[in-house]
KEPALUM-786955 format. One record per atom (N, C-alpha, C): residue number from 1; residue in three letters; atom name; x, y, z. Coordinates in Angstrom, 2 decimals. Example, Ala and Ser with C-alpha at 12.3 -4.5 7.8 and 13.67 -1.06 7.14 Angstrom:
KEPALUM-786955
<site 1, "ALA", "N", <13.19, -5.69, 7.80>>
<site 1, "ALA", "CA", <12.30, -4.50, 7.80>>
<site 1, "ALA", "C", <13.20, -3.30, 7.80>>
<site 2, "SER", "N", <12.85, -2.25, 7.08>>
<site 2, "SER", "CA", <13.67, -1.06, 7.14>>
<site 2, "SER", "C", <12.90, 0.03, 7.87>>
END
This chain:
KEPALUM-786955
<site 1, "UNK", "N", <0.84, -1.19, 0.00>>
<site 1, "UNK", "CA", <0.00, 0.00, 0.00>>
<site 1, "UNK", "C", <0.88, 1.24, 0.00>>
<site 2, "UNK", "N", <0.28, 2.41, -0.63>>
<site 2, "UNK", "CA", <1.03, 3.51, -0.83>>
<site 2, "UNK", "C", <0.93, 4.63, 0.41>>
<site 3, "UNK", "N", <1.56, 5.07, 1.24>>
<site 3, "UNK", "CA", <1.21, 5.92, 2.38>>
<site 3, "UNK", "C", <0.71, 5.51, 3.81>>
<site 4, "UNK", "N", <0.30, 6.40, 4.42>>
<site 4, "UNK", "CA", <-0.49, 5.67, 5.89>>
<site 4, "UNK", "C", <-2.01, 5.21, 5.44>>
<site 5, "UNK", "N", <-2.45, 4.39, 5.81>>
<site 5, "UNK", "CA", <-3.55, 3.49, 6.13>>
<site 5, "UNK", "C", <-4.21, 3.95, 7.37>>
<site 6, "UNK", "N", <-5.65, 3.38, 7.77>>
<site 6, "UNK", "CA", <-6.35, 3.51, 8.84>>
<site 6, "UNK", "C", <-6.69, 1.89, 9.04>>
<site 7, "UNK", "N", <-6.55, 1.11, 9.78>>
<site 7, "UNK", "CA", <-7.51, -0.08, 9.59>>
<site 7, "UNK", "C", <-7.98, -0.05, 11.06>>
<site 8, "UNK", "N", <-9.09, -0.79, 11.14>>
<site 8, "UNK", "CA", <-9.78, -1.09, 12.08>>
<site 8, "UNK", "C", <-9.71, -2.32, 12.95>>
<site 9, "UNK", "N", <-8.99, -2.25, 13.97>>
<site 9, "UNK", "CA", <-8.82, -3.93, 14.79>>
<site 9, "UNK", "C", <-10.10, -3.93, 15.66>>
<site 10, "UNK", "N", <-10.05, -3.61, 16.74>>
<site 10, "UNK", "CA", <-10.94, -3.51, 17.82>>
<site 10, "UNK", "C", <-11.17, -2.55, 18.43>>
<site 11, "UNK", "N", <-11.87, -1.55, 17.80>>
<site 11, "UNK", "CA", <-12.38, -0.28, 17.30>>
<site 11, "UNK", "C", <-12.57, 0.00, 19.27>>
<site 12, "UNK", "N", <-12.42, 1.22, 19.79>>
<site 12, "UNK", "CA", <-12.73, 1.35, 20.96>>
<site 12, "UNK", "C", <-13.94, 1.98, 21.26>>
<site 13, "UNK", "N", <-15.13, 1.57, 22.23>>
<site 13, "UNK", "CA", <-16.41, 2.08, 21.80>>
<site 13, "UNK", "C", <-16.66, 3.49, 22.00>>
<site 14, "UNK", "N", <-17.41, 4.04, 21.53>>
<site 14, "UNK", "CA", <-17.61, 5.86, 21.51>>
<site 14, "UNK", "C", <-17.70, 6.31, 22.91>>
<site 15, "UNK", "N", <-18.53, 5.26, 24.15>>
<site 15, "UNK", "CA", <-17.95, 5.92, 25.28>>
<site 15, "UNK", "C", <-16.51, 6.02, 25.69>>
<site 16, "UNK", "N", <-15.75, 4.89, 25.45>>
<site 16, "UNK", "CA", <-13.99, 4.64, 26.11>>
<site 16, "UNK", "C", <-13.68, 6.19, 25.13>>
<site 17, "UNK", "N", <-14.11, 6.49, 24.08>>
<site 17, "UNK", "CA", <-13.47, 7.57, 23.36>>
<site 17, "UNK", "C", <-13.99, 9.19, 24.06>>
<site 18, "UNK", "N", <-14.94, 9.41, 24.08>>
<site 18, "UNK", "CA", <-15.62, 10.00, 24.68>>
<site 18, "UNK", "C", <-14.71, 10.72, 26.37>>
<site 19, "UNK", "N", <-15.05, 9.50, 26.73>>
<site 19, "UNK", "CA", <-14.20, 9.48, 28.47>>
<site 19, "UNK", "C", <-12.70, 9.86, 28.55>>
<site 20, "UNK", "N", <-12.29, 9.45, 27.37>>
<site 20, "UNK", "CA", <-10.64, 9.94, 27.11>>
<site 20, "UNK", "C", <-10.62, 11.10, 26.38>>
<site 21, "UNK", "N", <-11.48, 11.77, 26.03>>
<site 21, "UNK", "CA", <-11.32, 12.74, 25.41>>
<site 21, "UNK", "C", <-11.81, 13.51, 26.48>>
<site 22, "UNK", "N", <-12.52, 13.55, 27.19>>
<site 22, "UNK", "CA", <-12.40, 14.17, 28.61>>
<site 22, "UNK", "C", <-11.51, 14.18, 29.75>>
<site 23, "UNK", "N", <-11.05, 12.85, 29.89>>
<site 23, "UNK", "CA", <-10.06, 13.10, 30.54>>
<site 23, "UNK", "C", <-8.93, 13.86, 29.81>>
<site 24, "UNK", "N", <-8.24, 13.76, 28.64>>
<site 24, "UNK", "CA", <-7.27, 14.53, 27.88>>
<site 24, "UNK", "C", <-6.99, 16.18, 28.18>>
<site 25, "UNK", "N", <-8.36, 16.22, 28.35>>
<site 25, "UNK", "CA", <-8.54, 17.83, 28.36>>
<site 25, "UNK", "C", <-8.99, 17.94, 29.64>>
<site 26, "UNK", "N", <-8.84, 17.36, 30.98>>
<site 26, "UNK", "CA", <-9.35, 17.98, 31.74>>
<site 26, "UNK", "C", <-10.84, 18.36, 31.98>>
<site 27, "UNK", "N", <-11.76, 17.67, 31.15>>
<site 27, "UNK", "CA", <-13.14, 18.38, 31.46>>
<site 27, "UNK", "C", <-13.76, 17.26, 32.22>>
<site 28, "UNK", "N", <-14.46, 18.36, 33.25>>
<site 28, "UNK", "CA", <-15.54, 17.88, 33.95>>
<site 28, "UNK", "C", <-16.62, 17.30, 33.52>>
<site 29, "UNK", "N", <-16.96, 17.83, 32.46>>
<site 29, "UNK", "CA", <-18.43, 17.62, 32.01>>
<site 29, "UNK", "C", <-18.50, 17.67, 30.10>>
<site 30, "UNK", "N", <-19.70, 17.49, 29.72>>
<site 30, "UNK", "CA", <-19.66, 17.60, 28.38>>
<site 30, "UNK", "C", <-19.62, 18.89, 27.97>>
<site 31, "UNK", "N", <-20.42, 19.58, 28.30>>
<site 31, "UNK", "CA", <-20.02, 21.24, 28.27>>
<site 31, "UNK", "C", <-18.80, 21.38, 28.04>>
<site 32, "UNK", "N", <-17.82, 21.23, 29.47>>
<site 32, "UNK", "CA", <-16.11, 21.64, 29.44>>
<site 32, "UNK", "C", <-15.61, 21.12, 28.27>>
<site 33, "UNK", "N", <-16.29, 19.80, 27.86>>
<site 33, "UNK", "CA", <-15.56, 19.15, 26.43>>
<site 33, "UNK", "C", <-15.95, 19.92, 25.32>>
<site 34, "UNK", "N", <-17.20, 20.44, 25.54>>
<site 34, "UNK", "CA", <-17.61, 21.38, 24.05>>
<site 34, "UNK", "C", <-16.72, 22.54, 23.83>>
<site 35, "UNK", "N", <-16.46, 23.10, 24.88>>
<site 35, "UNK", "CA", <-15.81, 24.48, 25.00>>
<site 35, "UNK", "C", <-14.72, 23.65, 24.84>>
<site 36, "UNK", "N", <-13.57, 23.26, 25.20>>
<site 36, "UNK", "CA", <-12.30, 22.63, 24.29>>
<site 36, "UNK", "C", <-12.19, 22.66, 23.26>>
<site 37, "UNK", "N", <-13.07, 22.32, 22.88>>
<site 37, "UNK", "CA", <-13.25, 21.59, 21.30>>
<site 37, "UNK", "C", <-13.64, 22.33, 20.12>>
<site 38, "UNK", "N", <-14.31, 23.61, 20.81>>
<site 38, "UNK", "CA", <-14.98, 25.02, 20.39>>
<site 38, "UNK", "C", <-16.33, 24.29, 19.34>>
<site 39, "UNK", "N", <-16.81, 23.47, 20.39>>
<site 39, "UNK", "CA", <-18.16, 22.60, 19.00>>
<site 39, "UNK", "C", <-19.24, 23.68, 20.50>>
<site 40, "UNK", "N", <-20.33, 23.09, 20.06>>
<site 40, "UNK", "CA", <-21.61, 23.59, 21.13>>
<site 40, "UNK", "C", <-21.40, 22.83, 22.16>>
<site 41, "UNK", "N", <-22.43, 22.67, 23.20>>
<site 41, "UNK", "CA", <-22.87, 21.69, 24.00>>
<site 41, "UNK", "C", <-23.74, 20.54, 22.96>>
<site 42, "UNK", "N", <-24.30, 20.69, 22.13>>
<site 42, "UNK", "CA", <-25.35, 20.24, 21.29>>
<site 42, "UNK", "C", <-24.39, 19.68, 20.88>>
<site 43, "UNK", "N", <-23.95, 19.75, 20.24>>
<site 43, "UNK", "CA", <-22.85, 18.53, 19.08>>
<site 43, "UNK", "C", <-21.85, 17.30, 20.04>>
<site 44, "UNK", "N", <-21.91, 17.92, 21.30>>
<site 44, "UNK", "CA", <-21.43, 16.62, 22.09>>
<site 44, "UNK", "C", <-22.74, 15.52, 22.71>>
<site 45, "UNK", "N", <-23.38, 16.46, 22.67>>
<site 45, "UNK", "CA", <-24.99, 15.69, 23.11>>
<site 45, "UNK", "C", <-25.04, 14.65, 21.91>>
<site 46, "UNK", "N", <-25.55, 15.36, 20.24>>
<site 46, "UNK", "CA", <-25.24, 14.52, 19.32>>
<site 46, "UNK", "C", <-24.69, 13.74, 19.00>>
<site 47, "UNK", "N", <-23.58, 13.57, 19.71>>
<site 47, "UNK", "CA", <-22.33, 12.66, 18.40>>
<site 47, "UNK", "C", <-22.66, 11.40, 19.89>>
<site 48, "UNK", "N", <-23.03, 11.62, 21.25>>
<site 48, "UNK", "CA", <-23.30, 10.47, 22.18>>
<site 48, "UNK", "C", <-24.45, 10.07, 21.52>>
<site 49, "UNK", "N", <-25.34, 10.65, 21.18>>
<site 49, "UNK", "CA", <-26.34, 10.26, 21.06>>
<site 49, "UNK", "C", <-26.55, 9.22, 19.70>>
<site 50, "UNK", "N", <-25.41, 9.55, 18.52>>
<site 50, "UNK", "CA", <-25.83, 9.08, 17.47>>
<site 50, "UNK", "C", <-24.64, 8.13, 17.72>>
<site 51, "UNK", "N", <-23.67, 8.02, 18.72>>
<site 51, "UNK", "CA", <-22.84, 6.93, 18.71>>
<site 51, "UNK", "C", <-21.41, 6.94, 18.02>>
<site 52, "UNK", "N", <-20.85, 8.24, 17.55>>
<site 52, "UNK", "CA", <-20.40, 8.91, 16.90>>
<site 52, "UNK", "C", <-19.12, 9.70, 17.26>>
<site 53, "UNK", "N", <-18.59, 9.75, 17.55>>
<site 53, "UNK", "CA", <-17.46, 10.68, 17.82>>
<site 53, "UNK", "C", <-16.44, 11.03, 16.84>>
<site 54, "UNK", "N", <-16.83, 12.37, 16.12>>
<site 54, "UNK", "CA", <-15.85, 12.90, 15.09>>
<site 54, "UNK", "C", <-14.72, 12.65, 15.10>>
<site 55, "UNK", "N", <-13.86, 12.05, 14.09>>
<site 55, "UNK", "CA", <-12.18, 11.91, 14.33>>
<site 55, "UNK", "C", <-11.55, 13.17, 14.68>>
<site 56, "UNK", "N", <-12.00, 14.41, 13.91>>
<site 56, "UNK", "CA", <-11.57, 15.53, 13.64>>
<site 56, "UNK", "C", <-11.16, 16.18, 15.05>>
<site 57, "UNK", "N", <-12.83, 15.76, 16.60>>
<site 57, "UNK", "CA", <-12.47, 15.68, 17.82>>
<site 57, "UNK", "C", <-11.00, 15.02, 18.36>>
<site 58, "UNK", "N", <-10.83, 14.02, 17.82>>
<site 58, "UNK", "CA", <-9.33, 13.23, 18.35>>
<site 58, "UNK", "C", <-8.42, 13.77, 18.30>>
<site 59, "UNK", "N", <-8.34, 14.29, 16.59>>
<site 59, "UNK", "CA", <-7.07, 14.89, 16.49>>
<site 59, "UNK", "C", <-6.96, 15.78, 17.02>>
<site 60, "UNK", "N", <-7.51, 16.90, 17.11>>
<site 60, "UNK", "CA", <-7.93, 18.50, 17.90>>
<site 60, "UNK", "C", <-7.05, 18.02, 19.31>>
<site 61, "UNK", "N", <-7.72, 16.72, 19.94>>
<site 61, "UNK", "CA", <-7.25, 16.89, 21.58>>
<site 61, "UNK", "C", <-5.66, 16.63, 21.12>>
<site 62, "UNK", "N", <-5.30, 15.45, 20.47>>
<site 62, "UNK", "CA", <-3.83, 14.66, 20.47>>
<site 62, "UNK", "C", <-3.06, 15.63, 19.88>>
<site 63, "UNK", "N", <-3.49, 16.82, 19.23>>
<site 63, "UNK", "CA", <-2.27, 17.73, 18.82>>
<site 63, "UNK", "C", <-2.41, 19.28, 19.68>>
<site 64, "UNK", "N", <-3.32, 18.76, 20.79>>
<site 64, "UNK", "CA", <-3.09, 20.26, 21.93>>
<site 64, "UNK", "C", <-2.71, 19.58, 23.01>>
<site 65, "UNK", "N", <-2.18, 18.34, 22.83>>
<site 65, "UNK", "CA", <-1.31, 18.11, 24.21>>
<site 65, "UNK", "C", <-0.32, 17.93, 23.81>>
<site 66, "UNK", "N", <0.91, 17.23, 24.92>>
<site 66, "UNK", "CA", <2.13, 17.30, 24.89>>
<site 66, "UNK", "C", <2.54, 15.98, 24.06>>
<site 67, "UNK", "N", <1.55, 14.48, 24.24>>
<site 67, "UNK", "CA", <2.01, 13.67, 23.67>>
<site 67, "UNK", "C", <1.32, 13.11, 22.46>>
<site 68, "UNK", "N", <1.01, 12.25, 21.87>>
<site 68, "UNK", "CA", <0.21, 11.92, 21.08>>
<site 68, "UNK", "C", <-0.27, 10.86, 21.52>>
<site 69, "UNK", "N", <0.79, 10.20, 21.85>>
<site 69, "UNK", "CA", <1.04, 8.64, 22.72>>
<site 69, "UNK", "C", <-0.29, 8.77, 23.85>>
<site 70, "UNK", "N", <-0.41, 9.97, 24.44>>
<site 70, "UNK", "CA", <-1.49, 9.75, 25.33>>
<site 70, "UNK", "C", <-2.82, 9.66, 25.06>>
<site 71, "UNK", "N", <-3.45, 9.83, 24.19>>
<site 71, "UNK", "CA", <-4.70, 9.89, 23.33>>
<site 71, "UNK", "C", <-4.59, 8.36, 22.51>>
<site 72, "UNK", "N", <-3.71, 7.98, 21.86>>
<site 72, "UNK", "CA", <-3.38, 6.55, 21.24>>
<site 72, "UNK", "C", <-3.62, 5.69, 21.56>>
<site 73, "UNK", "N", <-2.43, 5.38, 22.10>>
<site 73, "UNK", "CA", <-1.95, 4.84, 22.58>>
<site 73, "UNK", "C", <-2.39, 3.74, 24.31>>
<site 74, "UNK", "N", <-3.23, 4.73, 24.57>>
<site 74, "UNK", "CA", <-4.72, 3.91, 25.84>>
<site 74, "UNK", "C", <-5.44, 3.16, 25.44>>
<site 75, "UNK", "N", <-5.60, 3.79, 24.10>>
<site 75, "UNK", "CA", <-6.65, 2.75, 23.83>>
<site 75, "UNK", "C", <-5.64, 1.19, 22.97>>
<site 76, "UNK", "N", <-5.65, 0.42, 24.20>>
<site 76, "UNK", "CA", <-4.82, -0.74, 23.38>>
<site 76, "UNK", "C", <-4.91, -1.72, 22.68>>
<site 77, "UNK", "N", <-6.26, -1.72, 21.73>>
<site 77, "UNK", "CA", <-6.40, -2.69, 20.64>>
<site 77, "UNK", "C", <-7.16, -1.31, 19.85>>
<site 78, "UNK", "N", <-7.03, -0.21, 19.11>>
<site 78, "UNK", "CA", <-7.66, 0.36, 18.41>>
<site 78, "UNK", "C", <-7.03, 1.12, 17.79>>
<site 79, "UNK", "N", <-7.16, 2.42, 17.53>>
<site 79, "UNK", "CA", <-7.72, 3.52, 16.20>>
<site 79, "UNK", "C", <-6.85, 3.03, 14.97>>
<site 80, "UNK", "N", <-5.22, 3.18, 15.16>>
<site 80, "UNK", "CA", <-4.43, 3.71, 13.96>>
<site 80, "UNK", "C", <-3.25, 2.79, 13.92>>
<site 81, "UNK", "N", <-3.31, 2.51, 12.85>>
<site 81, "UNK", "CA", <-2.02, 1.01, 12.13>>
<site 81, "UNK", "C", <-1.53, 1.60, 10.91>>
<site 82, "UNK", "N", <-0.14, 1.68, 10.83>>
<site 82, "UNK", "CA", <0.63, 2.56, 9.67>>
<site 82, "UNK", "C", <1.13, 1.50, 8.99>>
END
């Protein structure tokens, strides 16, 4: 294959993603995660609701912290295989 790949092993479920994306950032609540993230309160309501969690959210947190490894790398059968 030509470049990086995405494949899917054992996808981590939208809450474990969710919960780490709160913890990442420090938020208390879904609110604190909206305001991080600069989405609404509504679009974090949504994306639980529809089961969903934007990648675009992931990357946002893993490139405003210090490691990358910490957002990844927890989750230990999932997101990203190069």
């Amino acid at each position: 294959m030509f470049g990086c790949r995405f494949c899917l092993m054992e996808a981590a479920t939208y809450e474990a993603v969710l919960r780490r994306l709160m913890s990442a950032t420090n938020s208390q609540s879904e609110a604190a995660l909206a305001s991080r993230l600069g989405v609404s309160s509504q679009a974090v309501y949504n994306a639980r609701k529809k089961k969903q969690i934007p990648a675009n959210w992931i990357f946002e947190v893993a490139f405003s912290i210090t490691s990358l490894r910490y957002v990844y790398l927890s989750f230990k059968k999932s997101i990203l295989c190069f």
